[in-house]
Short mmCIF file of the C-alpha atoms (twelve columns), coordinates in Angstrom:
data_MODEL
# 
_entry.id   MODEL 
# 
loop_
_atom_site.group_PDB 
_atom_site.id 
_atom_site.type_symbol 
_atom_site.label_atom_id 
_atom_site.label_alt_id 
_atom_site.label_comp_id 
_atom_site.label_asym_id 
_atom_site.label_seq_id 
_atom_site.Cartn_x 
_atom_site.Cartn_y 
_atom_site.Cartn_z 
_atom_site.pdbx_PDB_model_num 
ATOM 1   C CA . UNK A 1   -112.517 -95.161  -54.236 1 
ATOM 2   C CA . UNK A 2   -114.714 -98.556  -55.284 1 
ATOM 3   C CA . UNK A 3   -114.772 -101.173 -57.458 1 
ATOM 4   C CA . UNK A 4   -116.955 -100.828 -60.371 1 
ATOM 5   C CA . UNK A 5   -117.394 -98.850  -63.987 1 
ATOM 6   C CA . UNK A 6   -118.317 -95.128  -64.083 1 
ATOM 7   C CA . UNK A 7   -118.387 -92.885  -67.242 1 
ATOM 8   C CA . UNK A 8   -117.134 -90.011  -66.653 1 
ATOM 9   C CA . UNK A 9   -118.540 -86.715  -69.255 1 
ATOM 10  C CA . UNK A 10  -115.933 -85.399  -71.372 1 
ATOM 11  C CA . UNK A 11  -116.242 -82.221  -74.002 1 
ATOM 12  C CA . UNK A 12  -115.620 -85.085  -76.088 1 
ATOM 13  C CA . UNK A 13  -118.054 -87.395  -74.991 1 
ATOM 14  C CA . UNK A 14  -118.382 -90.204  -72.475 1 
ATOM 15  C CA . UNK A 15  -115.405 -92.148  -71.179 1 
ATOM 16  C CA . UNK A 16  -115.628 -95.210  -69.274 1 
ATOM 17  C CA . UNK A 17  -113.337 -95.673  -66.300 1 
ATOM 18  C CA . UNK A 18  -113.448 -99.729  -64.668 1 
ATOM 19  C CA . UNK A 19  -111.603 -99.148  -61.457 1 
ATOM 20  C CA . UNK A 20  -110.038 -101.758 -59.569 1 
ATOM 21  C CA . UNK A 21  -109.584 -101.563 -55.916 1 
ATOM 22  C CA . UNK A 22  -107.177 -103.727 -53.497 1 
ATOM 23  C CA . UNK A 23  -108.764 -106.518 -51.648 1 
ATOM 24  C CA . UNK A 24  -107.775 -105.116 -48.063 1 
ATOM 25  C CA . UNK A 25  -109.358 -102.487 -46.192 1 
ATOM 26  C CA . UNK A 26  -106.197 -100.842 -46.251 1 
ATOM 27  C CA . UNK A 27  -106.116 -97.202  -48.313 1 
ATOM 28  C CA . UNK A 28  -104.501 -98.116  -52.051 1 
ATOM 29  C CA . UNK A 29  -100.533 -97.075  -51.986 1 
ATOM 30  C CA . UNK A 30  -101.467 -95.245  -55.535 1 
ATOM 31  C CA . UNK A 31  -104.071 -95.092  -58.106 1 
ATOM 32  C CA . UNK A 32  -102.601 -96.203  -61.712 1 
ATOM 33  C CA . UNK A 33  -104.573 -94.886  -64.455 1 
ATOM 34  C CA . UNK A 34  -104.157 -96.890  -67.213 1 
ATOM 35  C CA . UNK A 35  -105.144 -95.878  -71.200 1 
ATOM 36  C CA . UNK A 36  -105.874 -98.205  -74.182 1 
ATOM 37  C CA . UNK A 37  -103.954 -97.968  -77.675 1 
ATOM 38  C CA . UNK A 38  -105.342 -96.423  -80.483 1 
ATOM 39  C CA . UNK A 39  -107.366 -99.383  -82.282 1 
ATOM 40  C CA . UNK A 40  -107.417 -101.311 -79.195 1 
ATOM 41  C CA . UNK A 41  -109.270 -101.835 -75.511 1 
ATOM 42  C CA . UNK A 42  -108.086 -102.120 -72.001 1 
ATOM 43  C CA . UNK A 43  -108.522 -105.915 -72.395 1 
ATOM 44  C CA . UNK A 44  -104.965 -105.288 -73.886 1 
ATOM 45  C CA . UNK A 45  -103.386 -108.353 -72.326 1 
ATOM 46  C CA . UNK A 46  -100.331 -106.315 -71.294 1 
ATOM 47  C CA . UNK A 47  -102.600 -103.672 -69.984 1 
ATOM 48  C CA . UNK A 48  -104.791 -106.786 -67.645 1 
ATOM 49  C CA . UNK A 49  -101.571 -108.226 -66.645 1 
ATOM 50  C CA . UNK A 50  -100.288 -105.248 -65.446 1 
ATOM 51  C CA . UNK A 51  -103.727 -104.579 -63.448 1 
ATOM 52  C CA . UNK A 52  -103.551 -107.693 -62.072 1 
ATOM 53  C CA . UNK A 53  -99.624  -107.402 -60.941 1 
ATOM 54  C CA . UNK A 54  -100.392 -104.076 -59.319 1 
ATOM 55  C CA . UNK A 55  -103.429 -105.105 -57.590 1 
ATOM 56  C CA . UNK A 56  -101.712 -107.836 -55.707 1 
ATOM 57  C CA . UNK A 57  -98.874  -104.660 -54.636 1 
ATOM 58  C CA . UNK A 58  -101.524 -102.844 -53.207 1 
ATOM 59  C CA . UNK A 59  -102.492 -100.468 -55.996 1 
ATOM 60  C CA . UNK A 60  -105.872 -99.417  -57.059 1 
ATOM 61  C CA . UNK A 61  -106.080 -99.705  -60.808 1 
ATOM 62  C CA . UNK A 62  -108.212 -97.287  -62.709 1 
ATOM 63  C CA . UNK A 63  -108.872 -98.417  -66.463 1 
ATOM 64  C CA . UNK A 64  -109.512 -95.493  -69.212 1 
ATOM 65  C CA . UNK A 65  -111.874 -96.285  -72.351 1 
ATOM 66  C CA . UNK A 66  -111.434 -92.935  -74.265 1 
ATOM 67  C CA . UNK A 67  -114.829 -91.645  -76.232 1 
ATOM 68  C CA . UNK A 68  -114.535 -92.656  -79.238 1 
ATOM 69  C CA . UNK A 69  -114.172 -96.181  -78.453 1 
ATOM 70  C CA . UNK A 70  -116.843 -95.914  -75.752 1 
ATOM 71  C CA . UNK A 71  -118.780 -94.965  -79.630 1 
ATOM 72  C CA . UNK A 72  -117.635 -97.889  -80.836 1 
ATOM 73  C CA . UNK A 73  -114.957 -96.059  -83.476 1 
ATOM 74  C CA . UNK A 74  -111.589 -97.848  -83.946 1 
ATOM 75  C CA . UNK A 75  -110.342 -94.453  -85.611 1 
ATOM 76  C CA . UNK A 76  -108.536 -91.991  -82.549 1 
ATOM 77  C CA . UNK A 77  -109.393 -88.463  -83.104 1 
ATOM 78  C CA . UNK A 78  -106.795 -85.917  -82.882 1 
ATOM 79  C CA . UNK A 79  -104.194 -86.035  -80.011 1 
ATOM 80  C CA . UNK A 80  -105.447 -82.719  -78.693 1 
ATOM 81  C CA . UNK A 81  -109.440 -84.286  -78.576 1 
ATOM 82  C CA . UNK A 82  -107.241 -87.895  -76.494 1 
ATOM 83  C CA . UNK A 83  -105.203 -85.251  -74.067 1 
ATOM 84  C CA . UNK A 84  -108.665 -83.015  -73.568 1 
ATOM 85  C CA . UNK A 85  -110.321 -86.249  -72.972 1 
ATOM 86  C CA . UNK A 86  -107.756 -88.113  -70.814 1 
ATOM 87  C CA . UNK A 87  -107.768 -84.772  -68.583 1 
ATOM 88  C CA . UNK A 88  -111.145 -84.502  -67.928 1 
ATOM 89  C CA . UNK A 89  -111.069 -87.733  -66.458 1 
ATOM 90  C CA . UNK A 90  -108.343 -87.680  -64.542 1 
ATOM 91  C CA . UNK A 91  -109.555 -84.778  -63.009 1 
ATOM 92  C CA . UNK A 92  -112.482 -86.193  -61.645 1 
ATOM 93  C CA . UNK A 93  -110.368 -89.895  -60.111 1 
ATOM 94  C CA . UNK A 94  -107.722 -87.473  -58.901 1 
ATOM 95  C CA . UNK A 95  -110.452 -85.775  -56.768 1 
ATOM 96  C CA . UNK A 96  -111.741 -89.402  -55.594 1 
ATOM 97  C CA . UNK A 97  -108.430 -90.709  -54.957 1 
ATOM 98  C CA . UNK A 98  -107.861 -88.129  -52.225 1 
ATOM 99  C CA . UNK A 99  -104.487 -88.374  -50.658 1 
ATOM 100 C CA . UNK A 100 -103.388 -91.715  -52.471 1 
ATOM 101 C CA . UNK A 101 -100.555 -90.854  -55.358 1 
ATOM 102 C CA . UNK A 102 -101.904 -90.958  -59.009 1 
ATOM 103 C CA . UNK A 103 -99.826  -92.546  -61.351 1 
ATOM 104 C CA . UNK A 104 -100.766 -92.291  -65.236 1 
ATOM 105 C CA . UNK A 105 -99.753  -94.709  -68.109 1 
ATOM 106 C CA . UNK A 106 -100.994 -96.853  -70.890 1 
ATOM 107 C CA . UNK A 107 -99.818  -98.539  -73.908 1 
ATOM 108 C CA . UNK A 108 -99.158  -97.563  -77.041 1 
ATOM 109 C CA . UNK A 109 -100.681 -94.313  -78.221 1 
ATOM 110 C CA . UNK A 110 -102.347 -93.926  -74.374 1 
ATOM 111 C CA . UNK A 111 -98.770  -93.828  -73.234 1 
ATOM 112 C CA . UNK A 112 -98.457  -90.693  -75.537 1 
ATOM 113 C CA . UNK A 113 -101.672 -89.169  -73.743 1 
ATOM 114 C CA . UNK A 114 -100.453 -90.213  -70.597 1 
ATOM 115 C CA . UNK A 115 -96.933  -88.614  -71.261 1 
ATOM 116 C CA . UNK A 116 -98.127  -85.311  -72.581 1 
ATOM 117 C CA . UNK A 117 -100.995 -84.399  -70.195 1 
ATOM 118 C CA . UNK A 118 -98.826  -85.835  -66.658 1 
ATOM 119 C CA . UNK A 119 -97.709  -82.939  -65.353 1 
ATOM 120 C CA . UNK A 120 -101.058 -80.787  -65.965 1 
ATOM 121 C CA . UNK A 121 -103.044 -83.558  -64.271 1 
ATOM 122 C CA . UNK A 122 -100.231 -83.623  -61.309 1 
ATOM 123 C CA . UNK A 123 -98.687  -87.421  -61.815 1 
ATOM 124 C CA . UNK A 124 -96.178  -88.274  -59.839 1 
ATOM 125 C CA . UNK A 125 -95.175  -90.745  -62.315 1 
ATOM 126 C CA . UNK A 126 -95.914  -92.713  -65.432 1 
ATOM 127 C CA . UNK A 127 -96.000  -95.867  -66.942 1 
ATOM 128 C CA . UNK A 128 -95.350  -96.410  -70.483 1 
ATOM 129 C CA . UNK A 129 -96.389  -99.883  -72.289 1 
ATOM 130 C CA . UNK A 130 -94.939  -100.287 -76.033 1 
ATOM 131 C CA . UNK A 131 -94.118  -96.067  -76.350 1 
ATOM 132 C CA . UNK A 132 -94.400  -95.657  -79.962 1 
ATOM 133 C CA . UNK A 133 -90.863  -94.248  -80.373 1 
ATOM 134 C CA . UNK A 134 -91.674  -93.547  -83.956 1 
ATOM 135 C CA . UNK A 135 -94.333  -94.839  -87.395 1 
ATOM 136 C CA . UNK A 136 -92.982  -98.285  -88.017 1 
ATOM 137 C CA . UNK A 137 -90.242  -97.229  -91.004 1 
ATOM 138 C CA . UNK A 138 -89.979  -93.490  -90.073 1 
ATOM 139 C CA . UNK A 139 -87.431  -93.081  -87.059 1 
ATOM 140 C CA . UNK A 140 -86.831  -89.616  -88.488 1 
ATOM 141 C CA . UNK A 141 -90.542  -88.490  -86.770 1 
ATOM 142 C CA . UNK A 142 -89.272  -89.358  -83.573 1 
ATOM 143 C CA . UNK A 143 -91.308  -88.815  -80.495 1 
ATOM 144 C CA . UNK A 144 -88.670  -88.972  -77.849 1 
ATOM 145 C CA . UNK A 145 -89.696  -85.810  -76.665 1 
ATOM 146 C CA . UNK A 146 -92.841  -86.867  -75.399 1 
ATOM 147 C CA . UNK A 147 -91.002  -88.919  -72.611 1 
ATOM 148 C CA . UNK A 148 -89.476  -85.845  -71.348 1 
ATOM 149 C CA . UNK A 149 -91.840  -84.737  -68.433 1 
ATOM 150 C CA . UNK A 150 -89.110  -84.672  -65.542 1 
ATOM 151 C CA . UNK A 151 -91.130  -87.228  -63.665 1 
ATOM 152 C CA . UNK A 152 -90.277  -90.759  -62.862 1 
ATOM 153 C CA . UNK A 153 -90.964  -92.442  -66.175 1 
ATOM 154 C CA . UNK A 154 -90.992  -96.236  -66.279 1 
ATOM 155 C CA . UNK A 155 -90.952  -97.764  -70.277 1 
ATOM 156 C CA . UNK A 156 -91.609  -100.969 -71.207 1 
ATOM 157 C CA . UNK A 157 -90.769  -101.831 -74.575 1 
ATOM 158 C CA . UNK A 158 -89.968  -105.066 -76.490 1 
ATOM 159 C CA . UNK A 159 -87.045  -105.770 -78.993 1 
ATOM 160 C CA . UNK A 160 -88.897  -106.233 -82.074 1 
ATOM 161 C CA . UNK A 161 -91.258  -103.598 -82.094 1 
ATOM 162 C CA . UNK A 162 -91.785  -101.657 -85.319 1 
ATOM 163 C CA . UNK A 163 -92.327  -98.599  -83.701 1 
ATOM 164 C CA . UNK A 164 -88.536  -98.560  -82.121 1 
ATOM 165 C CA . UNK A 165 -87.380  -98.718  -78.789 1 
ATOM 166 C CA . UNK A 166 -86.288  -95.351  -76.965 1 
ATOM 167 C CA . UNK A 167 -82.612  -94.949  -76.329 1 
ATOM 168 C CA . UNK A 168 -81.483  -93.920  -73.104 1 
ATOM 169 C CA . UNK A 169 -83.345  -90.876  -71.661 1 
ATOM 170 C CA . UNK A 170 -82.456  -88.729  -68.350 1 
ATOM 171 C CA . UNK A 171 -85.209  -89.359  -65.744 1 
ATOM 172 C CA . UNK A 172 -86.913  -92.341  -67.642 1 
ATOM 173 C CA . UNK A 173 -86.469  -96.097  -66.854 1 
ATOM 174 C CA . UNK A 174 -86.262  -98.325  -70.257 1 
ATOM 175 C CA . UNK A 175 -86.690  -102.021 -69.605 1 
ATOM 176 C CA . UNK A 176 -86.661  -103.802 -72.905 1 
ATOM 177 C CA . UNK A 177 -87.949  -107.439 -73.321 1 
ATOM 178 C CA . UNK A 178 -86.709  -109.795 -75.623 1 
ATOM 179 C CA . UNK A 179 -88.650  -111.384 -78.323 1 
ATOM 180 C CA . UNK A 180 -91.474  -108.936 -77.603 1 
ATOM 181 C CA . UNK A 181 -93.040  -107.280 -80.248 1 
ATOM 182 C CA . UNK A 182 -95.456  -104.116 -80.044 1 
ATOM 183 C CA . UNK A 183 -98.382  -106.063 -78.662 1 
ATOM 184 C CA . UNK A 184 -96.028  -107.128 -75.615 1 
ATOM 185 C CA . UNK A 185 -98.270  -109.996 -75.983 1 
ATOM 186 C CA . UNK A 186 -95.771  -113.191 -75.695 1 
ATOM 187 C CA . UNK A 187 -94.916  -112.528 -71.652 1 
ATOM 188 C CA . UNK A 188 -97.183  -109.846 -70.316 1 
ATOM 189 C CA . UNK A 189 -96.391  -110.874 -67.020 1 
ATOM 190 C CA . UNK A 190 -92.730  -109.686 -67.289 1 
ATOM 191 C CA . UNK A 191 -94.284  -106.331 -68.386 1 
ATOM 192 C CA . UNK A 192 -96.316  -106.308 -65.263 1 
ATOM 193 C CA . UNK A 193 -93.253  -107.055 -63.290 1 
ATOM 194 C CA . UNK A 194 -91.463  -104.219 -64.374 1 
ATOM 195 C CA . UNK A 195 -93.902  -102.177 -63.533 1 
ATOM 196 C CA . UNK A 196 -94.565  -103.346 -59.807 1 
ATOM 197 C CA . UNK A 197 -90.995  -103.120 -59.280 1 
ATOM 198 C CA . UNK A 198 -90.759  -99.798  -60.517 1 
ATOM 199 C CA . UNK A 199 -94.055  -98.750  -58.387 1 
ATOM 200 C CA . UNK A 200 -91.906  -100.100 -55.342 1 
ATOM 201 C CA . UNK A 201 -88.612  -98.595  -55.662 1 
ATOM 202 C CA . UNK A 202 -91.088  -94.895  -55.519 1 
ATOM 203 C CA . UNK A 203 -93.111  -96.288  -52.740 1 
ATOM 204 C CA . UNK A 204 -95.846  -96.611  -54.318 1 
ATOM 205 C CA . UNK A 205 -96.655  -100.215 -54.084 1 
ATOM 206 C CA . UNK A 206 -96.196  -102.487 -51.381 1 
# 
């Protein structure tokens, strides 16, 4: 793996992958793919901090720009067009990372890609940023089920987001930050340190 930006060719056109390697020589303790929301970028700042936090732990950070925003559309396409897209590219960093563990995530509706697609791809875990429980004023189209992949599942969610806040789920780690709405934008750094310290109690961060 090296630093830099590749796109990566999709059946649903180009995505752009800005992957972050380690300072040391050492080989990464896991690659973290990370996905954007559905209007949104990986200049997130929830989605940076987070980068940042894990690079310092040792962890290569690979950053996802699905298709349609690599088009320059704010509109996602269909979930199945995000999953086929998120897949293809994971296919081809899983291949580079080698040996090193492959983590998937991503906030907002790239934590739903991330969450559907991780065991096809072969995650060993996720990371979920602001998991959109539910549409803000509808917690009767509940998407609980999504989180259900029977790997280690860290989510990160703040108190006041619209979209809900998951309830207690078998296999998944909910850390819930006060004052936070769905942007996570008010302390992304306590976001990030969630997510180191759930990287480390897997080994995969140092």
């Amino acid at each position: 793996m090296r630093n830099g930006t590749q796109t990566i060719e999709t059946e649903r056109g180009p995505a752009r992958v800005d992957l972050t390697v380690p300072g040391s020589r050492a080989v990464p303790a896991s690659l973290l793919v990370l996905g954007h929301g559905a209007g949104g970028s990986v200049d997130a700042p929830d989605l940076t901090a987070v980068r940042d936090g894990a690079l310092a732990a040792g962890v290569a950070v690979a950053l996802v720009t699905q298709p349609y925003r690599v088009a320059g559309r704010r509109t996602p396409p269909p979930a199945g067009h995000l999953d086929e897209a998120w897949r293809a590219v994971l296919e081809v960093l899983t291949a580079q990372a080698g040996r090193v563990p492959v983590l998937v995530g991503g906030r907002s509706s790239g934590a739903r890609v991330a969450c559907r697609t991780a065991a096809e791809v072969g995650a060993a875990g996720i990371v979920a940023l602001a998991f959109p429980l539910h549409p803000p004023g509808r917690p009767e189209r509940s998407r609980a089920a999504e989180l259900l992949t029977g790997l280690p599942t860290l989510v990160v969610n703040g108190d006041r987001d619209p979209f809900g806040v998951p309830g207690a789920t078998p296999g998944v780690e909910i850390v819930v930050l006060v004052g936070e709405r769905h942007d996570l934008r008010q302390a992304p750094h306590a976001a990030a340190g969630a997510v180191v310290a759930f990287l480390r109690a897997h080994g995969w961060a140092r």
